[in-house]
PLY file of the C-alpha trace (Angstrom):
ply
format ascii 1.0
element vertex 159
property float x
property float y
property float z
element edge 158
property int vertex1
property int vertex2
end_header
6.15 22.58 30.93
2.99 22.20 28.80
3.78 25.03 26.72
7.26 24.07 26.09
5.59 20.88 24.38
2.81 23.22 23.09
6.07 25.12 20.92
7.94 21.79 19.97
5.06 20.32 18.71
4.77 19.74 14.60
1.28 19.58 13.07
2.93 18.34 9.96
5.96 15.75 10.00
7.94 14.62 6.65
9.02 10.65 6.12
9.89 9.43 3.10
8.45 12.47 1.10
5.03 12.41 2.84
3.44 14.55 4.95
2.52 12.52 8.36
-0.53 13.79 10.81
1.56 15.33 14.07
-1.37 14.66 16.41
-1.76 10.58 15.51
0.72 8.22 17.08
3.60 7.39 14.78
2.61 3.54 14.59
-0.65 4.93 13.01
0.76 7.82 11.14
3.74 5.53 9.17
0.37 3.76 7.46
-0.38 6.75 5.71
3.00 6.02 3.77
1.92 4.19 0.45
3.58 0.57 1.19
4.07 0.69 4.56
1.13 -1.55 6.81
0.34 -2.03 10.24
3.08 -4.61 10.80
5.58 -2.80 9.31
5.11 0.19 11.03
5.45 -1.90 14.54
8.80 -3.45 13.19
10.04 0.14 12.27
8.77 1.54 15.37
10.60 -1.36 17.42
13.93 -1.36 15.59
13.99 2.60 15.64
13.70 2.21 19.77
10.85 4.66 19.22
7.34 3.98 21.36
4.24 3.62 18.60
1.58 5.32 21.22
4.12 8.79 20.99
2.69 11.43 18.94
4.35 11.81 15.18
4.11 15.95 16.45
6.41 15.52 19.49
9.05 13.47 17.56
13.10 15.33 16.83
14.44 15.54 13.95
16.99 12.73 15.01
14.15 10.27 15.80
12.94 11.40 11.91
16.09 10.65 10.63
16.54 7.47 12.55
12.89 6.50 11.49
13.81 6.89 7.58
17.37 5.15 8.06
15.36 1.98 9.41
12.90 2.14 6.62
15.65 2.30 4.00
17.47 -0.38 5.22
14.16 -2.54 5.97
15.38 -5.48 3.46
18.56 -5.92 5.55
17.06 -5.41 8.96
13.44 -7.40 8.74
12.99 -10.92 7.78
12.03 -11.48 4.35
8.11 -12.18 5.19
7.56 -8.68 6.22
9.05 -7.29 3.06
6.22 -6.42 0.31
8.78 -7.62 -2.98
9.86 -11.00 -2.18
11.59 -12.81 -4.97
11.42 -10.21 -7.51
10.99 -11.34 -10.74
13.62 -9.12 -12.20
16.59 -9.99 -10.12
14.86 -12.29 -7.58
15.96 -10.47 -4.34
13.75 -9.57 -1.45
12.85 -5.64 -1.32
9.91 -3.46 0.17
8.77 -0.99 -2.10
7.34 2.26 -1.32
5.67 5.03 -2.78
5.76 5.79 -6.71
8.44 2.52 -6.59
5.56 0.70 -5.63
3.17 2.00 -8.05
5.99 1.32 -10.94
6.63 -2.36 -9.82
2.95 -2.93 -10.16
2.19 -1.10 -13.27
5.66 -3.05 -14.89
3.89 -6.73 -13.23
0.86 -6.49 -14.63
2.42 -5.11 -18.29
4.34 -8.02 -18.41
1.48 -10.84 -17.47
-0.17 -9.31 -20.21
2.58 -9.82 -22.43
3.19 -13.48 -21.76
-0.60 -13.66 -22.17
-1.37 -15.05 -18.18
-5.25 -16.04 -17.28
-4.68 -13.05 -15.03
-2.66 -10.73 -17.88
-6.17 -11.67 -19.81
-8.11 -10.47 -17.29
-6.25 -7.10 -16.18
-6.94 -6.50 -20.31
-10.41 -7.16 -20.38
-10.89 -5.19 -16.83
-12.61 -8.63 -15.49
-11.52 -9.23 -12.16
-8.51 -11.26 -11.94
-8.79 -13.34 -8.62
-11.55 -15.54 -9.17
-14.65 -13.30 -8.31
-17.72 -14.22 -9.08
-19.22 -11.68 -11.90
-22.64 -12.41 -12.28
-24.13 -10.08 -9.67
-20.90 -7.73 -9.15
-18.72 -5.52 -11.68
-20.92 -4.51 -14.10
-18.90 -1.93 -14.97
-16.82 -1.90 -18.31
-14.28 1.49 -17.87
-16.78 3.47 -16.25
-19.55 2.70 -17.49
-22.58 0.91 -16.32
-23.94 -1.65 -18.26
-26.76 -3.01 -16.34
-28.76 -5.80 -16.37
-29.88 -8.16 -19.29
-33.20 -10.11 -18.30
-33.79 -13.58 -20.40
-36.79 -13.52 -22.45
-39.45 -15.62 -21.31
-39.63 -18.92 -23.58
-43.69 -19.28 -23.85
-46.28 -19.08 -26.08
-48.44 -16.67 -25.77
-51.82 -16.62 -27.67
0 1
1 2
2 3
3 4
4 5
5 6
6 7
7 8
8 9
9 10
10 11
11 12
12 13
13 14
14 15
15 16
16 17
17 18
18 19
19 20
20 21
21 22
22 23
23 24
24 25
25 26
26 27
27 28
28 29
29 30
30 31
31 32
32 33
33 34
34 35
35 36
36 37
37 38
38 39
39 40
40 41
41 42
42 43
43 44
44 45
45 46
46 47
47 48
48 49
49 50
50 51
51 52
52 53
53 54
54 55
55 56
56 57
57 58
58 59
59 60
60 61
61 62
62 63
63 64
64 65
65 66
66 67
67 68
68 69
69 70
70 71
71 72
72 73
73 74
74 75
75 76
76 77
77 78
78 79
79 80
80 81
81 82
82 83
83 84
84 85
85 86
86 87
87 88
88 89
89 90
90 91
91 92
92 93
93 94
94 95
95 96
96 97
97 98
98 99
99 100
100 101
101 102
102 103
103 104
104 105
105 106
106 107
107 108
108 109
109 110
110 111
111 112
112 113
113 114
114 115
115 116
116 117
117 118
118 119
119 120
120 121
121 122
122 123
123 124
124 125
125 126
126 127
127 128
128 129
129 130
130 131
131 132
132 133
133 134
134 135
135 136
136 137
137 138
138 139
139 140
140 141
141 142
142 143
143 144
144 145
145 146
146 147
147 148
148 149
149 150
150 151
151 152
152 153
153 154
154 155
155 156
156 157
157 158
């Protein structure tokens, strides 16, 4: 019976265009999927009937399929606080992004704060952090390059 396992089992499994670990447990494996987090992947996992300690390797092609169905349909499915695109701005539905949708959404965000000019538009343009770090001791880095540390003269007389 162990080799019958040994010859269904996948080193590499496809979801959602990405290659997935076959010897991780799916709840883990799903993480690797750009947009999809730890409490996601438990959601997905639950709705798909599918248990998260099973090994992505040892998984059918049906449970795939059934696996990518739920994660399509996520917006329908979840409740809105587990979706990562909650009152877009563009049409001000709830979605979860993934992959290079995700990348786009964020690229097109921060375009557009620096259009209207935001604090945080300001920031993205001057590669400052944009959160309220502090900067005096941290990101001394202006586009990859170092700029070091300038040291106050000392205001004395000397003589």
């Amino acid at each position: 019976m162990a080799e019958q396992k040994d010859k269904d089992f996948k080193y590499l499994v496809r979801v959602m265009n990405t290659d997935l670990d076959g010897n991780k447990q799916i709840n883990d494996a799903l993480r690797k999927i750009k947009g999809i987090g730890f409490s996601f992947a438990n959601a997905i996992c639950m709705l798909s009937s599918i248990e998260k300690n099973k090994k992505t390797g040892h998984l059918t092609d049906d449970e795939v399929k059934n696996i990518e169905s739920h994660i399509k349909r996520a917006t329908s499915t979840l409740p809105a606080w587990l979706l990562n695109r909650r009152k877009d701005t563009e049409d001000g539905e709830n979605k979860h992004l993934l992959t290079s949708d995700l990348d786009y959404s964020i690229e097109n965000d921060i375009k557009m704060m620096k259009k209207v000019r935001s604090y945080k538009g300001i920031r993205h343009g001057m590669a400052a952090p944009a959160r309220g770090q502090r900067t005096r001791s941290n990101f001394r880095r202006n586009k990859g390059k170092v700029l070091g540390v300038i040291k106050k003269k000392v205001g004395g007389k000397t003589g």
